[in-house]
Backbone as CSV, one residue per row, in Angstrom:
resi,resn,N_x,N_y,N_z,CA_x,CA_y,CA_z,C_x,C_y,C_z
1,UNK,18.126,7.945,-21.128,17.688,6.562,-21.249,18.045,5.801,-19.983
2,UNK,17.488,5.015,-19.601,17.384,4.118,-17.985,18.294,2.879,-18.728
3,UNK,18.671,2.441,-17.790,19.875,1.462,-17.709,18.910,0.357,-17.236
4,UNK,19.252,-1.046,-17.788,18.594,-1.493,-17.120,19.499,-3.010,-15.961
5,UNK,18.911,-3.231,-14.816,19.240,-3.540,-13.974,19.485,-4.924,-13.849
6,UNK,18.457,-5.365,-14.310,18.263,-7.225,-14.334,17.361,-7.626,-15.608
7,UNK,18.131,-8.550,-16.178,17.399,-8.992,-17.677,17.205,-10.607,-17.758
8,UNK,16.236,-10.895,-18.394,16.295,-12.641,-18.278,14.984,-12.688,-19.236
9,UNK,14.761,-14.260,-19.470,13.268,-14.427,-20.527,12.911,-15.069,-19.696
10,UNK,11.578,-15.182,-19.849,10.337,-15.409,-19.305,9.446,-15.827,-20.341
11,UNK,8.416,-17.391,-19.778,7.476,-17.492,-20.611,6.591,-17.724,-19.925
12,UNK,5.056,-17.698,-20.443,3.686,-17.566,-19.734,3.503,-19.232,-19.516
13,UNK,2.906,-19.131,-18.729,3.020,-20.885,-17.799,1.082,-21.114,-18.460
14,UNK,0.908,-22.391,-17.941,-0.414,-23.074,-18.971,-1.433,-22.180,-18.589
15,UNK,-1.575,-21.051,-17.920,-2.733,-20.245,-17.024,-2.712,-18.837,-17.921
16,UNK,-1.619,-18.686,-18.730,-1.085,-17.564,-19.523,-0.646,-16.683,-18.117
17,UNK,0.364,-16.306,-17.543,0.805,-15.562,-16.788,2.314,-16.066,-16.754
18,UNK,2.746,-14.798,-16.690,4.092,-14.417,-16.373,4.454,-13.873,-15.140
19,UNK,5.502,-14.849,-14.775,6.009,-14.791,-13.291,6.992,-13.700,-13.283
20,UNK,7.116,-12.456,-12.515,8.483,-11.849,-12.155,9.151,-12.528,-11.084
21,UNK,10.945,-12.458,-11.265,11.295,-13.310,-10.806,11.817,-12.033,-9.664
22,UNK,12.015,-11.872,-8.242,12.362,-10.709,-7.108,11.523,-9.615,-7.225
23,UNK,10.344,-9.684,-7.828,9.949,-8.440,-8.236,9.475,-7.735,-6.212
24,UNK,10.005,-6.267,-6.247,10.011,-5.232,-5.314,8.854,-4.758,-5.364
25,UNK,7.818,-4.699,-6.047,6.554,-4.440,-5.910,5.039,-5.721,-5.610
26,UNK,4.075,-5.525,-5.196,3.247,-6.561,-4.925,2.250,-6.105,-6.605
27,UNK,1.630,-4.157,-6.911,1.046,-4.400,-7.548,1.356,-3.379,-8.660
28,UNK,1.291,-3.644,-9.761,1.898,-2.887,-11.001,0.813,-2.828,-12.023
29,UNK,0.920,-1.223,-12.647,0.568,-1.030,-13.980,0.809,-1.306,-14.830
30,UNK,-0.122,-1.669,-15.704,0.272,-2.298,-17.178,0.219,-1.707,-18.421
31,UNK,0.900,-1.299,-19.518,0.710,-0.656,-20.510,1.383,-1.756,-21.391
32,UNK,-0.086,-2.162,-22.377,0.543,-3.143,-23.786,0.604,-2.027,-24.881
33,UNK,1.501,-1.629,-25.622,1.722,-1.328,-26.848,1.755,-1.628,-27.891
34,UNK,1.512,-0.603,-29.141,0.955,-1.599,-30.505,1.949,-2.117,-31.078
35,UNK,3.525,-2.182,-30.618,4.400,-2.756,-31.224,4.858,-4.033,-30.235
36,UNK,4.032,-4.578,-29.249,4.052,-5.441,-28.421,4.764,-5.603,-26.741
37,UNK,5.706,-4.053,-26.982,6.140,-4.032,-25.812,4.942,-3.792,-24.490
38,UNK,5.444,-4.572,-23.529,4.767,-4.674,-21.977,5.707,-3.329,-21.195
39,UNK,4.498,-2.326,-20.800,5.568,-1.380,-19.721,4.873,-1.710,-18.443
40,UNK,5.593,-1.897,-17.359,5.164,-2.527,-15.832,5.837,-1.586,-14.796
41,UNK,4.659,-0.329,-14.581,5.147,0.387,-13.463,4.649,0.165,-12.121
42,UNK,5.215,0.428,-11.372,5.558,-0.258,-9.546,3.847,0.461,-9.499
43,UNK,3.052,-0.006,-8.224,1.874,0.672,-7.788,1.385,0.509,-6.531
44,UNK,1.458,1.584,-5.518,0.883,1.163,-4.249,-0.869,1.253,-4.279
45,UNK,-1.466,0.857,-3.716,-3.043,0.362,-3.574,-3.319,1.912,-2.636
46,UNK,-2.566,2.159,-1.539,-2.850,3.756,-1.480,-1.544,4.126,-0.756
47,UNK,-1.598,5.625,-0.722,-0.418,6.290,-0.445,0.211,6.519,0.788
48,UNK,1.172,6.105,0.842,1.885,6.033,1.746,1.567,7.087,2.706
49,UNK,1.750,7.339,4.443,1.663,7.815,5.224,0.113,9.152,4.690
50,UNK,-0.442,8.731,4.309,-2.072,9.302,3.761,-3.131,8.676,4.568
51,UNK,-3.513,9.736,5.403,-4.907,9.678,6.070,-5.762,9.826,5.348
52,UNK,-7.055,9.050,5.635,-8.471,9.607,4.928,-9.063,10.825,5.327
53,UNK,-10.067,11.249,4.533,-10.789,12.732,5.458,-11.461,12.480,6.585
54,UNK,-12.331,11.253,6.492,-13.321,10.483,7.238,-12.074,10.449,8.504
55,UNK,-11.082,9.639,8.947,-10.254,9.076,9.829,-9.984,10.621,10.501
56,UNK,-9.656,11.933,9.261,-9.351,13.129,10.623,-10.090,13.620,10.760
57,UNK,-11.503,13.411,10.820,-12.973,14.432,11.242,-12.891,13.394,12.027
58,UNK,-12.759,11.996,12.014,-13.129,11.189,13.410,-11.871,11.785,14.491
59,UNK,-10.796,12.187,14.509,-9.499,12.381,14.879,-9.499,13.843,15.790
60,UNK,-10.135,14.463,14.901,-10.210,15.984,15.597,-11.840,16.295,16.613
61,UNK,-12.390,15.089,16.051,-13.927,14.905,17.280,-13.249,14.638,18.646
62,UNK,-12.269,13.543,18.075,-12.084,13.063,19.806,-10.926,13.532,20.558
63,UNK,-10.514,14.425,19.776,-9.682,15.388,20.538,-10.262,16.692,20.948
64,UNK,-11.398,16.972,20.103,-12.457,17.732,21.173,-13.656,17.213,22.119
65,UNK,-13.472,15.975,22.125,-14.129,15.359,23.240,-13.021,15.348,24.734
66,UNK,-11.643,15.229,24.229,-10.853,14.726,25.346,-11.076,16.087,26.169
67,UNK,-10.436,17.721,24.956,-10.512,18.875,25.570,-11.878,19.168,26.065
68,UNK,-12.815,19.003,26.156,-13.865,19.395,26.459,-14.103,18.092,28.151
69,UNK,-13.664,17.283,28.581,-13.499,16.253,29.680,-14.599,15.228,28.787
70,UNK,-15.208,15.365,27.932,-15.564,13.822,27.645,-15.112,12.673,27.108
71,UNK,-14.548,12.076,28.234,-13.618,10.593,28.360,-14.189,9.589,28.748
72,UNK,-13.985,8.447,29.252,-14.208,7.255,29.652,-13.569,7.457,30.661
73,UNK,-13.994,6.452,31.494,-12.524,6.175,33.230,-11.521,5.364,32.503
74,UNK,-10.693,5.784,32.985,-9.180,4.990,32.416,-9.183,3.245,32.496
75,UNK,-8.841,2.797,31.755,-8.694,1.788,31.639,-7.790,0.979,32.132
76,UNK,-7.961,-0.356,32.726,-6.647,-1.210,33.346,-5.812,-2.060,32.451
77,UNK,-4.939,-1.700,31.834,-4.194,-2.727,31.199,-2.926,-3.205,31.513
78,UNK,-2.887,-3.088,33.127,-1.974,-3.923,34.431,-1.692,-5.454,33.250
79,UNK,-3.066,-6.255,32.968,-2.943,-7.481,33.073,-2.206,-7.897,31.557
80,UNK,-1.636,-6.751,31.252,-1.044,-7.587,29.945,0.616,-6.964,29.780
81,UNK,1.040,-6.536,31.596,2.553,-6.269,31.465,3.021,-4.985,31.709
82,UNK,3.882,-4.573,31.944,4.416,-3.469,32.120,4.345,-2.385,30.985
């Protein structure tokens, strides 16, 4: 059984929503149950350090463009500092 960490009441404001108060996550799952309990698990929108497929077929083109010499002329970016 999980211990729990921080406890307090909460009521739904005139919009019906309930505020978490420090909550560590931006977006969470919701599970209502038929005995009324709310379960609220943490949720990232996508996964951490996860490339798309699209991003490494673009990724491995232009690293066979570089090996193969098709580049651009180098670029000057003197003007924005060392």
């Amino acid at each position: 059984m999980q211990t729990a960490i921080r406890e307090y009441d909460a009521k739904l404001d005139a919009k019906r929503r309930l505020t978490l108060r420090n909550a560590n996550f931006d977006y969470y799952h919701v599970q209502e149950m038929n005995d009324g309990t709310i379960v609220l698990e943490p949720r990232e929108l996508t996964g951490p350090f996860q490339t798309s497929a699209n991003t490494l077929l673009m990724m491995d083109k232009a690293i066979e463009n570089i090996k193969s010499g098709k580049v651009s002329e180098p670029i000057d970016l003197s003007m924005f500092g060392d």
